[in-house]
ZAVOLUM-777729 format. One record per residue (C-alpha): x, y, z. Coordinates in steps of 0.2 Angstrom, whole numbers, plus 5000, padded with zeros to 4 digits. Example, Ala and Ser with C-alpha at 12.3 -4.5 7.8 and 13.67 -1.06 7.14 Angstrom:
BEGIN
506249785039 506849955036 
***
This chain:
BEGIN
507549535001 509449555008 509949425023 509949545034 508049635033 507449435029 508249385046 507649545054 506049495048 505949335056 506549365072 504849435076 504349285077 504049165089 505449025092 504448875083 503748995069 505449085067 506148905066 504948845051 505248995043 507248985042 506948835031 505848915019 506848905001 505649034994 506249214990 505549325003 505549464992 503949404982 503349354998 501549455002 500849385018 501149275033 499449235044 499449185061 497749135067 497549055084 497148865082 497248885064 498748845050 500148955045 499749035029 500949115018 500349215000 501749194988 501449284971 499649314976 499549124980 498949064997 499848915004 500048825020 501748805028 502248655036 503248615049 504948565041 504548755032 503848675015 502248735005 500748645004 498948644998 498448535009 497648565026 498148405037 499948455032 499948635038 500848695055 499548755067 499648905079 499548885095 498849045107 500549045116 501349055099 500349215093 500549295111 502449265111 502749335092 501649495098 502849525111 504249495099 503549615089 502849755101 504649755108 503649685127 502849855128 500849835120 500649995129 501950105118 500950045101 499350105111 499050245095 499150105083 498049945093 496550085091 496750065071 497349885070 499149855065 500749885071 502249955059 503849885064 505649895061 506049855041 504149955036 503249775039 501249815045 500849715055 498849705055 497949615074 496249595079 495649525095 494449595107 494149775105 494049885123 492950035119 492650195129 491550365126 492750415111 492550255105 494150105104 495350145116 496449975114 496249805110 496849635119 496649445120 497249465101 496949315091 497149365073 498849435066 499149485046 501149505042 501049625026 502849635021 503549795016 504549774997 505149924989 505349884968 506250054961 505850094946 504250004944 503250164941 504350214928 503150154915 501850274919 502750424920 502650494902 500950494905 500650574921 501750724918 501250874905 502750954897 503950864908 503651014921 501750984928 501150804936 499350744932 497950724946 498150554945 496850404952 497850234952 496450094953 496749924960 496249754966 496949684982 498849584982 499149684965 500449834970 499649984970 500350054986 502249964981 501850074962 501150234972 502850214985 503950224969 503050374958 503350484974 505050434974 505350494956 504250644956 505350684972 507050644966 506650704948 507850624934 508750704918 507050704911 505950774924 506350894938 505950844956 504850924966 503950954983 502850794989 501850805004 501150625008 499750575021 500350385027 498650345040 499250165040 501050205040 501150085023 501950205013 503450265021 503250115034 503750245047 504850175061 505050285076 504850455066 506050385052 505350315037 505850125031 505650165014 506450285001 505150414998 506450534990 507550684996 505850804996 504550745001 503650755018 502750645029 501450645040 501250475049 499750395057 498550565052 496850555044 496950595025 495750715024 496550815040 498350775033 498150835016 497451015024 498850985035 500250985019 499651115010 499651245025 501151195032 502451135019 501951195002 501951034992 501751034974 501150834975 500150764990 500250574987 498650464998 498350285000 496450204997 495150364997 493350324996 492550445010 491650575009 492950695021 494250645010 493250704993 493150855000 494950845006 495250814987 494150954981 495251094992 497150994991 496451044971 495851204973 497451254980 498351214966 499251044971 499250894962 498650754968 499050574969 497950414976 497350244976 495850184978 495249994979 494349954962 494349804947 494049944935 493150114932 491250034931 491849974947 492050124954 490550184948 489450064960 490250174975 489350354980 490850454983 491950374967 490550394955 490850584961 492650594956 492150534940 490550634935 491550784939 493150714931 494150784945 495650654942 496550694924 497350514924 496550344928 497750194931 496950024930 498149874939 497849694937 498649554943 499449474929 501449464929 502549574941 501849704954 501049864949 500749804933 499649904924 498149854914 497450014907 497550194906 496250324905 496150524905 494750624913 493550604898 493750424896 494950414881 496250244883 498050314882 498350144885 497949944885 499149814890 499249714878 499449874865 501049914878 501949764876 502049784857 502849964858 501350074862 501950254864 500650374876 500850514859 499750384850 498150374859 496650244855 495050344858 493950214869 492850314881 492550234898 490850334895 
***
């Protein structure tokens, strides 16, 4: 992370918070999380590692060491990071997070104030998540000879993926390539649906993140409304999603598909069997809706990928064949089944 977003970063913090993390040695570029709970220890996750952060800004694994938050502390940073105005984020406290300068989401819970339409704010917030926003171009490159049919046409393509393991940092760079284009593929329209503002990490309209030079945004919307929303209003040839699973946004799917769009998502998942536990999922897959399956795991850099499957269950692609000079013309039939 450059001095400048890392310092940017920071100052959203509260004064004795901000301090501790100024003397932090670790690269804040592989950091994932920061947790503030109220009477409860700083946490940082490091490289999918959960640590406690001690006063003079070291890392430990021990509880009697860790800095703990007071409810002064988390009140302050909020106004730090609301800019003193709760009431201009009152769109986002009804979801749960803030996006703030840099892309950063910043997740709160507290106590929820409901009305007849249902939450209408939240307050006496207790609970803060600090997902840091990273942007690692070129990290989809990998997946791109098998996602695109005759260098012309992108695959219906269902990336899969536990939590902390990169799928929305891999689904951020794939529309950026499919958008640019390169020597090798042409660019194209993307249409993308950010409901948590994750993707782009909107900032006042302006996205934080390079999502390349055609694609469109729609921040804050529902996915299944968004993706209706796209293809009758900006004639994208890709609409890109984060984490589907309902049933609006299967059939969402089913019309972005029927229109002749191609179709990009994530989806929460350890695998395809995985998948097959959940109602709507087990769906996509009966029908073989998605041409391509990406599996992530967890093991070495972020978005790594793990396997890769087409719609009728055939491995174009294992890890551990990859790393030896695997080529996506030389499939190993292995049905998912």
């Amino acid at each position: 992370m450059r001095v400048e977003r890392k310092d940017e970063l920071i100052n959203l913090f509260s004064k004795n918070i901000r301090e501790i993390l100024n003397k932090v040695v670790l690269s804040f570029d592989e950091v994932q999380e920061i947790r503030l709970r109220v009477a409860a220890p700083l946490i940082m996750v490091y490289k999918n590692e959960e640590s406690y952060l001690t006063r003079s800004g070291e890392i430990s694994k021990r509880l009697e060491d860790a800095y703990i938050i007071s409810k002064n502390e988390l009140k302050e940073t909020m106004e730090y990071m609301s800019n003193y105005s709760l009431y201009a984020f009152e769109e986002e406290l009804k979801q749960g997070f803030l996006t703030v300068q840099g892309g950063h989401r910043i997740g709160i819970a507290g106590k929820t104030i409901l009305d007849e339409s249902g939450i209408k704010t939240m307050k006496y917030i207790s609970f803060m998540n600090i997902r840091l926003s990273h942007q690692v171009k070129g990290c989809a490159s990998p997946i791109l000879p098998f996602i695109y049919k005759n260098h012309r046409e992108v695959c219906h393509t269902l990336i899969i993926s536990p939590p902390r393991c990169g799928k929305t940092t891999l689904l951020r760079d794939l529309i950026r390539q499919i958008s640019d284009g390169s020597g090798e593929f042409e660019g194209m329209n993307v249409g993308v649906v950010d409901e948590r503002s994750e993707i782009g990490a909107c900032y006042q309209g302006a996205p934080q993140n390079d999502l390349g030079i055609r694609t469109d945004i729609l921040d804050c919307c529902p996915k299944a409304n968004g993706m209706m929303m796209l293809i009758r209003t900006m004639s994208p040839r890709v609409i890109a999603v984060d984490e589907v699973g309902s049933r609006e946004d299967l059939d969402a799917i089913e019309y972005v598909m029927n229109c002749g769009c191609k179709l990009i998502a994530t989806v929460h998942g350890s695998s395809i069997e995985d998948l097959k536990q959940k109602p709507v999922l087990r769906t996509l897959l009966e029908e073989q809706i998605f041409e391509r399956y990406i599996v992530l795991n967890n093991l070495g850099r972020i978005g790594n990928i793990d396997q890769i499957f087409d719609s009728r269950g055939t491995q174009l692609y294992k890890a551990n064949i990859y790393q030896t000079g695997y080529r996506p013309d030389k499939q190993e039939s292995r049905a998912y089944g």
